[in-house]
N, CA, C and O of each residue as an XYZ file, in Angstrom:
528
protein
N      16.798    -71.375    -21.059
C      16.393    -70.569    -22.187
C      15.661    -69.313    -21.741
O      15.910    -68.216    -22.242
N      14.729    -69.502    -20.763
C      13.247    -68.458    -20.226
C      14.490    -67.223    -19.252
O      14.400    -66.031    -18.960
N      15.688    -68.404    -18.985
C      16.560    -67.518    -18.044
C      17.109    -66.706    -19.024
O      16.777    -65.530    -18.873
N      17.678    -66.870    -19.775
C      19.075    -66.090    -20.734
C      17.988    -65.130    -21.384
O      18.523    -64.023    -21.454
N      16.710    -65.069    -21.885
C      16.409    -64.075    -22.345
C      16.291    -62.725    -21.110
O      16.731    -61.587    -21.277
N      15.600    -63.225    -19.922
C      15.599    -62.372    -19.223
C      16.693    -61.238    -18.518
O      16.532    -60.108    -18.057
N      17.811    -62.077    -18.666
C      19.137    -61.669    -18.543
C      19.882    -60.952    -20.011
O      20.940    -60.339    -20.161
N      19.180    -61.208    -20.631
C      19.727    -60.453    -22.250
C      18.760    -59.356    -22.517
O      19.122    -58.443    -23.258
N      17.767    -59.346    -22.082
C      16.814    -58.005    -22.041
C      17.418    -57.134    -22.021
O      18.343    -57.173    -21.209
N      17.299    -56.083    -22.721
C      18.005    -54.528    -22.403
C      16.745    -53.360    -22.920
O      15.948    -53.595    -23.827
N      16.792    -52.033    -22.083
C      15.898    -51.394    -22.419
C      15.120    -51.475    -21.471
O      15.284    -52.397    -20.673
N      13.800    -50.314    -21.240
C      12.554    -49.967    -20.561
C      11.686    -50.600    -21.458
O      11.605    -50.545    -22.685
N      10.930    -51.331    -20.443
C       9.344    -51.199    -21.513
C       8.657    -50.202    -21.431
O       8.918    -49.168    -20.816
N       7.418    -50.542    -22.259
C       6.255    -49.060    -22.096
C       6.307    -49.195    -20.763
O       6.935    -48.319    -20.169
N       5.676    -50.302    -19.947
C       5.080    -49.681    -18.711
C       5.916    -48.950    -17.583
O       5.364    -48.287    -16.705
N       7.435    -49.134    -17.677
C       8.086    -48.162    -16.994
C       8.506    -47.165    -17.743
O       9.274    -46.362    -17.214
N       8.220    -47.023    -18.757
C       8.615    -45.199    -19.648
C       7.289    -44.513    -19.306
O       7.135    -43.304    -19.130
N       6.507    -45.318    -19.250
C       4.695    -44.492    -18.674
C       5.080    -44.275    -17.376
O       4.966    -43.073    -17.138
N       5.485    -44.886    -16.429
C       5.441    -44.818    -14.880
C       6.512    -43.507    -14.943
O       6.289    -42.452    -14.349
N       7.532    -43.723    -15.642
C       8.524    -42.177    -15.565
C       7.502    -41.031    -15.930
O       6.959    -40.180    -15.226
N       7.449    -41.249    -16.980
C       7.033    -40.008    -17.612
C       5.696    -39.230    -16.805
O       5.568    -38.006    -16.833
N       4.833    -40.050    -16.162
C       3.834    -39.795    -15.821
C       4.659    -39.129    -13.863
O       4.211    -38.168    -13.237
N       5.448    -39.720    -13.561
C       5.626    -39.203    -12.280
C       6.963    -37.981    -12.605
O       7.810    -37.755    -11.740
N       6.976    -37.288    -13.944
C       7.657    -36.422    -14.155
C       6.625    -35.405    -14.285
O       6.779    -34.249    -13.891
N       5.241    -35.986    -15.015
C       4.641    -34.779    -15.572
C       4.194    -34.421    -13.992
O       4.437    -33.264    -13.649
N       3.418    -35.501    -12.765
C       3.254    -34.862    -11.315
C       4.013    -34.089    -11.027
O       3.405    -33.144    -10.526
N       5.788    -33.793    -11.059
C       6.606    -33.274    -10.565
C       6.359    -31.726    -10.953
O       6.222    -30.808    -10.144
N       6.333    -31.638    -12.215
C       6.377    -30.225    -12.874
C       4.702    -29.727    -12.232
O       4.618    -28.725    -11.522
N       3.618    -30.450    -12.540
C       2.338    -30.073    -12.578
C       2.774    -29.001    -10.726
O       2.452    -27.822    -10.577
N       3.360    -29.668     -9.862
C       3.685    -29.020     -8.566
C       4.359    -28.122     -8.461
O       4.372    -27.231     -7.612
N       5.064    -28.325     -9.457
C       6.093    -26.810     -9.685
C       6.033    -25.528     -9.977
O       6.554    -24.514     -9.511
N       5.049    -25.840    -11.132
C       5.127    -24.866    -12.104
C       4.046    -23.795    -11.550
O       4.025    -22.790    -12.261
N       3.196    -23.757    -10.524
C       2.853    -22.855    -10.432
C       3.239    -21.712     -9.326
O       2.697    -20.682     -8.925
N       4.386    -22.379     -9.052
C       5.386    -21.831     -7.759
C       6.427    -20.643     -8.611
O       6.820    -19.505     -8.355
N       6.667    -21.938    -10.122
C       7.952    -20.643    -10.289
C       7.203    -19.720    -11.244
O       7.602    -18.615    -10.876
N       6.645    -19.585    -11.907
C       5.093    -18.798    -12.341
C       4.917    -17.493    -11.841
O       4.911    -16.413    -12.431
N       4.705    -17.918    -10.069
C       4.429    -16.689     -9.212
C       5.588    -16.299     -8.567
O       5.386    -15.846     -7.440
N       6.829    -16.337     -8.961
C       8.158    -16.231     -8.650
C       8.354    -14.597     -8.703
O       8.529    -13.855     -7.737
N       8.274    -14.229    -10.134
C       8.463    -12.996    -10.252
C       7.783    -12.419    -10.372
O       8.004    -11.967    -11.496
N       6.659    -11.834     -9.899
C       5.473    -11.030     -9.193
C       5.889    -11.050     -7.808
O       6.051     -9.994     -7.197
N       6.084    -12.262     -7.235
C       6.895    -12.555     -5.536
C       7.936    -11.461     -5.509
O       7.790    -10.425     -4.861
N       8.916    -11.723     -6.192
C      10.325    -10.422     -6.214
C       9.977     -9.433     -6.239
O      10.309     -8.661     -5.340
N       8.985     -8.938     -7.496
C       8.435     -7.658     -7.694
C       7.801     -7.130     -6.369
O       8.289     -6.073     -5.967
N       6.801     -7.676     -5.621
C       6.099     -7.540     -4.452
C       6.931     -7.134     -3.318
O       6.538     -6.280     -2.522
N       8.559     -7.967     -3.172
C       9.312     -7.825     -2.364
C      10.100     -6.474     -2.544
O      10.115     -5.844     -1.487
N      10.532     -6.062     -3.221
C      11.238     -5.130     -4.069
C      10.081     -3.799     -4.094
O      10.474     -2.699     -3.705
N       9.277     -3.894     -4.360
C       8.403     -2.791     -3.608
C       7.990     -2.647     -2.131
O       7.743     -1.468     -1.876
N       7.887     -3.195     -1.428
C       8.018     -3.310      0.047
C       9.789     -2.683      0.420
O       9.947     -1.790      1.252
N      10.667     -3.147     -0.133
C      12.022     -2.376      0.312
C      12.039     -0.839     -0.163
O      12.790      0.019      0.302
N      11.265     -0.680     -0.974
C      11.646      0.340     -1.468
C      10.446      1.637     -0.958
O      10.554      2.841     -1.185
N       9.330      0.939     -0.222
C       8.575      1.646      0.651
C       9.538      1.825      2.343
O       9.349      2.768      3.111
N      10.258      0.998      2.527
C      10.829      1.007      3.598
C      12.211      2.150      3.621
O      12.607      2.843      4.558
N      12.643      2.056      2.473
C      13.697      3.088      1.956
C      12.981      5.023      1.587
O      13.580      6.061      1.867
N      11.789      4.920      1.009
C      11.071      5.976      0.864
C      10.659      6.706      2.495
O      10.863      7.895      2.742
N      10.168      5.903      3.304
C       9.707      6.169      4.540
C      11.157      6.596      5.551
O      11.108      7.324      6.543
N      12.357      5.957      5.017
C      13.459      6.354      6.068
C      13.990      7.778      5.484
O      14.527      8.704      6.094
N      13.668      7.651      4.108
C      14.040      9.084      3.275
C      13.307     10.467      3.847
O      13.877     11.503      4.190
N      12.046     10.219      3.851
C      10.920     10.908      4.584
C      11.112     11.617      6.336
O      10.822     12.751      6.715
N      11.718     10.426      7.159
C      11.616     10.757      8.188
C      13.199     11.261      8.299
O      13.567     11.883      9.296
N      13.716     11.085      7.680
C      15.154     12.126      7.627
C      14.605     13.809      7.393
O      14.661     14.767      8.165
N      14.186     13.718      6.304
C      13.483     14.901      6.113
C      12.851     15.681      6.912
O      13.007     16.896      7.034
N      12.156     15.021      7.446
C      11.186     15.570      8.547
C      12.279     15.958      9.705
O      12.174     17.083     10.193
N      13.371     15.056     10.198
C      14.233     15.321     11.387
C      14.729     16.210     11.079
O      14.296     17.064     11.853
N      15.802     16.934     10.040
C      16.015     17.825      9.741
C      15.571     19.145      9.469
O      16.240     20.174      9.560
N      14.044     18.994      9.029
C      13.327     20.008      8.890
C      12.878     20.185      7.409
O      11.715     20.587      7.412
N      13.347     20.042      6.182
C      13.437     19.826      5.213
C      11.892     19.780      4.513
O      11.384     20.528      3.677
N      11.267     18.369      5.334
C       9.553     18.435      4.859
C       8.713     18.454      6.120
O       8.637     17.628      7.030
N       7.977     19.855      5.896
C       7.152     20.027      6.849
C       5.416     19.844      7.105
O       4.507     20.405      6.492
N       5.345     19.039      8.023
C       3.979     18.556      8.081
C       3.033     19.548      9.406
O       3.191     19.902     10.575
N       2.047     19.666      8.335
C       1.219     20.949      9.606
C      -0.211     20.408      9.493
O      -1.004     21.199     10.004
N      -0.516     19.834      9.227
C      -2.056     19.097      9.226
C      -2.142     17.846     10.567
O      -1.162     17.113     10.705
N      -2.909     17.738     11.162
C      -3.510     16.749     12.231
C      -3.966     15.395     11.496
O      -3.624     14.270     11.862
N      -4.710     15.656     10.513
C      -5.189     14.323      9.886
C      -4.377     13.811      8.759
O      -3.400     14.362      8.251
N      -4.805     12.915      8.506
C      -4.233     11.942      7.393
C      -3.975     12.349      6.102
O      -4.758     11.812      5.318
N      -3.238     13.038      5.608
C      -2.761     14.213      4.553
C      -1.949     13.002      3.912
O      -1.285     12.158      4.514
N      -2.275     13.189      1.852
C      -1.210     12.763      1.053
C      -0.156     13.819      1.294
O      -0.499     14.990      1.456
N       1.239     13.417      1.328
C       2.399     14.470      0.867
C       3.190     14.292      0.240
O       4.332     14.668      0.507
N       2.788     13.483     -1.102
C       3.779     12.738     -1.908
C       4.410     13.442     -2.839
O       5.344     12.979     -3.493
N       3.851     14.874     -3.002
C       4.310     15.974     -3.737
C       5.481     16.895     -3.121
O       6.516     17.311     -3.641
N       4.904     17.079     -1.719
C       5.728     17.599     -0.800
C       7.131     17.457     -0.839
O       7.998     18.330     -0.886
N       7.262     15.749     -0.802
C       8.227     15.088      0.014
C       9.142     14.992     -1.923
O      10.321     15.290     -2.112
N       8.461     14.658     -2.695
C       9.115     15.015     -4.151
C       9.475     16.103     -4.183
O      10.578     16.072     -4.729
N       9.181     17.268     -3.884
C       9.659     18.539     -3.755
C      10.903     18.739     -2.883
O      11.875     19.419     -3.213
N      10.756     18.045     -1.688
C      12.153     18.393     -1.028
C      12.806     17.457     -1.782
O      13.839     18.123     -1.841
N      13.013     16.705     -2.262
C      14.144     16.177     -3.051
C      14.650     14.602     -2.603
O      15.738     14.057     -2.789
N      13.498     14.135     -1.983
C      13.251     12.887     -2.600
C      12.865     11.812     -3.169
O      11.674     11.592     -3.385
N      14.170     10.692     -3.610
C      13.595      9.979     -5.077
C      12.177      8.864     -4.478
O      12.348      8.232     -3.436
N      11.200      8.772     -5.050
C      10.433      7.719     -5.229
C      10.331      7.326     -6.466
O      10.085      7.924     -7.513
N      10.616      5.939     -6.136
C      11.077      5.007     -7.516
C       9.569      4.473     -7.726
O       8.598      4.474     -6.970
N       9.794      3.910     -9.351
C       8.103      3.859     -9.478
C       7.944      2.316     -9.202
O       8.717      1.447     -9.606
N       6.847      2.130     -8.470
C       6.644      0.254     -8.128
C       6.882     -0.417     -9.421
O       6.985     -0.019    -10.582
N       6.949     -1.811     -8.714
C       7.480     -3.111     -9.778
C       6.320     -3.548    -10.347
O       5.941     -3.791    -11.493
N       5.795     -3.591     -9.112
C       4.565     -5.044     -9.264
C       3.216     -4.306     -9.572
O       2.298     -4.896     -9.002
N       2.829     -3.324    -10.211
C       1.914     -2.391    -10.716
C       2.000     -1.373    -10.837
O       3.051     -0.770    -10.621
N       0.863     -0.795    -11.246
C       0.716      0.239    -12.411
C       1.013      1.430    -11.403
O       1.923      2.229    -11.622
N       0.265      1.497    -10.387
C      -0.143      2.656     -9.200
C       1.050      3.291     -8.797
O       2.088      2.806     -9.247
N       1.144      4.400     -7.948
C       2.771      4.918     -7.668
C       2.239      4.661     -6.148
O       1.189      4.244     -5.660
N       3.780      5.223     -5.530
C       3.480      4.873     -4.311
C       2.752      6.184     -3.282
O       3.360      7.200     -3.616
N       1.999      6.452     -2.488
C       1.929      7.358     -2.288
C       2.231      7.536     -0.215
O       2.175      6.698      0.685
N       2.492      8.825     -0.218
C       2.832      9.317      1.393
C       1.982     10.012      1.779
O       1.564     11.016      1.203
N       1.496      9.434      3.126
C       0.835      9.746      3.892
C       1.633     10.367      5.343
O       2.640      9.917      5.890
N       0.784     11.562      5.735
C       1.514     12.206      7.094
C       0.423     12.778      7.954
O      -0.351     13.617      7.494
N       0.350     12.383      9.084
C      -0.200     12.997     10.693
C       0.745     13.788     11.313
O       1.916     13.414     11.367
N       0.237     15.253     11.976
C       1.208     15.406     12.772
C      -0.107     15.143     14.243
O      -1.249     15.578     14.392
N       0.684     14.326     15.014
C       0.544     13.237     16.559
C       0.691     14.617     17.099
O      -0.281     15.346     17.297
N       2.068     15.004     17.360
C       2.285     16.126     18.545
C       2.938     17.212     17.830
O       3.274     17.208     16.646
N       3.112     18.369     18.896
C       4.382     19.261     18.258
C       5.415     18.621     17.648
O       5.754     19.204     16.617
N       5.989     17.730     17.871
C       7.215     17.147     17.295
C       7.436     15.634     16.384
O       8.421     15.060     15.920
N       5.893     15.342     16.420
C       6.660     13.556     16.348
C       5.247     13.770     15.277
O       4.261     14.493     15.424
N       5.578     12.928     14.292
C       4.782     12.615     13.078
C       4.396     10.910     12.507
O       5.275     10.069     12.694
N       3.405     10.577     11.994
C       3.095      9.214     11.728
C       3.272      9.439     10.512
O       2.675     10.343      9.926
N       4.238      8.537      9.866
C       4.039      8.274      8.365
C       3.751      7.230      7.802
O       4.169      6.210      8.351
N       3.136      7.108      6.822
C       2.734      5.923      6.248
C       2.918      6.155      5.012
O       2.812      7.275      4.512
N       3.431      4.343      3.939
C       3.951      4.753      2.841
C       3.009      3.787      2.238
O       2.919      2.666      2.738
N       2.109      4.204      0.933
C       0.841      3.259      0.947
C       1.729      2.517     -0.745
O       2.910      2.680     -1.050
N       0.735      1.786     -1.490
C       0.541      1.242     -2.556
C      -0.659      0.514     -2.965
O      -0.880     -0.656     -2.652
N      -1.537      1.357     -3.783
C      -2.613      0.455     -4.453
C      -3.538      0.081     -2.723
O      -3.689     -1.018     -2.190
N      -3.940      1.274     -2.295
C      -4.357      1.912     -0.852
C      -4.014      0.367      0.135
O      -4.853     -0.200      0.834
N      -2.897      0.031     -0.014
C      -2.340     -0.776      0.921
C      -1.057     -0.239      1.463
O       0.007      0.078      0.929
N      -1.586     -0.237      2.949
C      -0.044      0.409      3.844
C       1.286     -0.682      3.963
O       1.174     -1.713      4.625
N       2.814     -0.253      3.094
C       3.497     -1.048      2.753
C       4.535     -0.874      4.232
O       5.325     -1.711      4.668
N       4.249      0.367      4.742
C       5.427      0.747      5.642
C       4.923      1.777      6.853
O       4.775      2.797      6.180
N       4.680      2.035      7.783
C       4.440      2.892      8.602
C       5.141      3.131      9.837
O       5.534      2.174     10.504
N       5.386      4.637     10.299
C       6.142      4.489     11.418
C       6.139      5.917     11.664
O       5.499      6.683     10.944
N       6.870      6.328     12.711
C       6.842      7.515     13.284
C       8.402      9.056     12.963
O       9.418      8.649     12.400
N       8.371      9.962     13.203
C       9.100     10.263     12.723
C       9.117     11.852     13.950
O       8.119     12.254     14.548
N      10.314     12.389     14.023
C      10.456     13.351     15.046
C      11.429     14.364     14.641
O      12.531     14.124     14.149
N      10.734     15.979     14.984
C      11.256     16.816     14.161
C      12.643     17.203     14.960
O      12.484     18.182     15.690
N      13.472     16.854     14.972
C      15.044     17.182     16.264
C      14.911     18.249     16.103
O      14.779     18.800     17.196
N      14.840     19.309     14.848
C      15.368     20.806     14.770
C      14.107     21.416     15.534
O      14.437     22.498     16.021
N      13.124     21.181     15.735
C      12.043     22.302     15.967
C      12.696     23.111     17.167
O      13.619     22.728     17.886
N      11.883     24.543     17.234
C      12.160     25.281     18.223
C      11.413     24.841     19.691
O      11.620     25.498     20.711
């Protein structure tokens, strides 16, 4: 008799719909603050490429001759470099734009740096081929 009911049982009880439910809500509680910061993550990434793309734009410029840097110290030239005619796209992940920074090192070779929200996203060097 004690056998056939146990064998005719069908269904969860509470205490395994609690044991699910409760090791579902752990699952998400771990999750959710991963995919949350997901897209701020992209945004963050996506401005970093696009400092890396601004800075190769820049030092084209500069190789060619196009934007010219004549200061020794740490000069914004984010107007400059908009003036010769290129695009800076406006960041993802905040309000701030991006801004360019330029040294000229020697007669020929220049440090650029491409900041955001006064954090350097990209920096590197750059060399004028055309100079005399």
């Amino acid at each position: 008799m004690i056998k056939n009911k146990i064998l005719n049982r069908k269904g969860f009880t509470l205490i395994e719909m609690l044991m699910v439910i409760s090791l579902l809500s752990i699952f998400v509680l771990i999750a959710l603050p991963r995919l949350i910061s997901l897209p701020q993550t992209a945004r963050e990434k996506v401005d970093s490429a696009n400092a890396v793309t601004i800075f190769k734009d820049v030092q084209a410029g500069v190789m060619i001759g196009n934007i010219d840097i004549t200061t020794s110290t740490r000069t914004d030239i984010t107007k400059v470099v908009t003036d010769s005619g290129v695009n800076i796209p406006v960041p993802q992940s905040t309000t701030s734009l991006y801004v360019v920074y330029a040294t000229k090192e020697d007669d020929d070779l220049y440090m650029i740096e491409i900041s955001l929200d006064n954090v350097v996203l990209y920096s590197g060097t750059a060399q004028d081929v055309l100079s005399d």
